[in-house]
C-alpha positions, 0 to 999 in steps of 0.5 A: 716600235713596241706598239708595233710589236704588241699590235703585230702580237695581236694580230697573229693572236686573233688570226690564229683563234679565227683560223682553229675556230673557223676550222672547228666546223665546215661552213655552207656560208658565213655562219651557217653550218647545216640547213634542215629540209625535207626529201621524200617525206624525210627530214634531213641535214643539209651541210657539208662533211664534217670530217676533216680528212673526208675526200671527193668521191674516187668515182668523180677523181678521173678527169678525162671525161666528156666536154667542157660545156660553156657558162652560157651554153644556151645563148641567146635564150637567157637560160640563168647558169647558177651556182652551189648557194644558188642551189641550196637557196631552190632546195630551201624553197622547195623544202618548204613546200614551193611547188612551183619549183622542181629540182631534176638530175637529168641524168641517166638512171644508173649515175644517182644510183652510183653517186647519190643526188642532190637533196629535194631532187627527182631524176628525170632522165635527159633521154626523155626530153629528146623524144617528144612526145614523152617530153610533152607528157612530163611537160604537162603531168609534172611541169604544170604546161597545158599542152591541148591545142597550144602550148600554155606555160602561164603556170610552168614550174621553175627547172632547177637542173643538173647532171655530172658537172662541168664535162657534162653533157646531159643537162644541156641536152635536156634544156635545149630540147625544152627550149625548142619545145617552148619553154620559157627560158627564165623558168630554167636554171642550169646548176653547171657545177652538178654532181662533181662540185656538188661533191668536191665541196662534201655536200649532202647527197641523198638516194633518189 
């Protein structure tokens, strides 16, 4: 009974030191605080806030918006949903100087004015891809597609895509727009959680 008693004592001990130390930092993952990249030239944090008391935005609290959109809403093109450490791991690239990746908030331009955007980011408005000719033209200017006689998508980067969230609609729009024009579906990742886990999880944002 009393090496019950002493190992139960333990226990509780070593909970409660792994408890207030864990709390001590806000983690990404296991062990790691903060990620140092680059964004237009500048370099940042990348972590999630710090402050204990820190909130998700008042702007992403309403719940009555949009639609759900499905995990797989792309099906059967084999467009990869992904998630926040998904994500972070296509920044880190991109932050290194991966030029065959581009980060896109589709969103239209207003959104990243109001709420930020995710770090290594350039807003490409979902808009654009519906009007093809436009969608051709940022294909082969920023996409690496050669678009002369037939489609060339030997070199095309890697779409890592996001907009509000969830109840968001833009980003689907602007995948099966490049769906139907071709693109491979393996070089798209759609980031479903966008802007609202981004931020329910305190996330670095930055101005786009």
């Amino acid at each position: 009974m009393k090496k019950l008693t002493l190992l139960l004592a333990s226990l509780m001990a070593f909970g409660a030191y792994a408890e207030g130390k864990a709390t001590k930092q806000v983690f990404i993952s296991p062990g790691v605080v903060s990620i140092n990249i680059m964004h237009q030239d500048k370099a940042i944090k990348l972590q999630r806030n710090q402050d204990k008391s820190n909130k998700i935005s008042s702007f992403y609290l309403k719940t009555a918006r949009g639609k759900i959109q499905p995990m797989h809403p792309f099906t059967p093109h084999k467009v990869q949903t992904i998630g926040e450490l998904d994500m972070i791991e296509y920044i880190k690239q991109k932050s290194a100087g991966d030029d065959t990746i581009i980060v896109i908030d589709t969103r239209t331009p207003n959104w990243p004015v109001i709420s930020g955007g995710i770090p290594t980011a350039v807003n490409i408005p979902y808009t654009k891809f519906k009007n093809k000719e436009k969608a051709l033209e940022i294909m082969e200017d920023q996409f690496g597609v050669q678009t002369d006689d037939i489609f060339d998508f030997s070199y095309a980067k890697t779409l890592v895509m996001y907009c509000n969230g969830a109840w968001c609609g833009q980003t689907p729009t602007a995948i099966n727009a490049l769906l139907k024009y071709g693109y491979p579906a393996a070089k798209i990742k759609y980031y479903r959680g966008g802007m609202n886990a981004w931020k329910a999880l305190g996330l670095t944002t930055v101005r786009l």
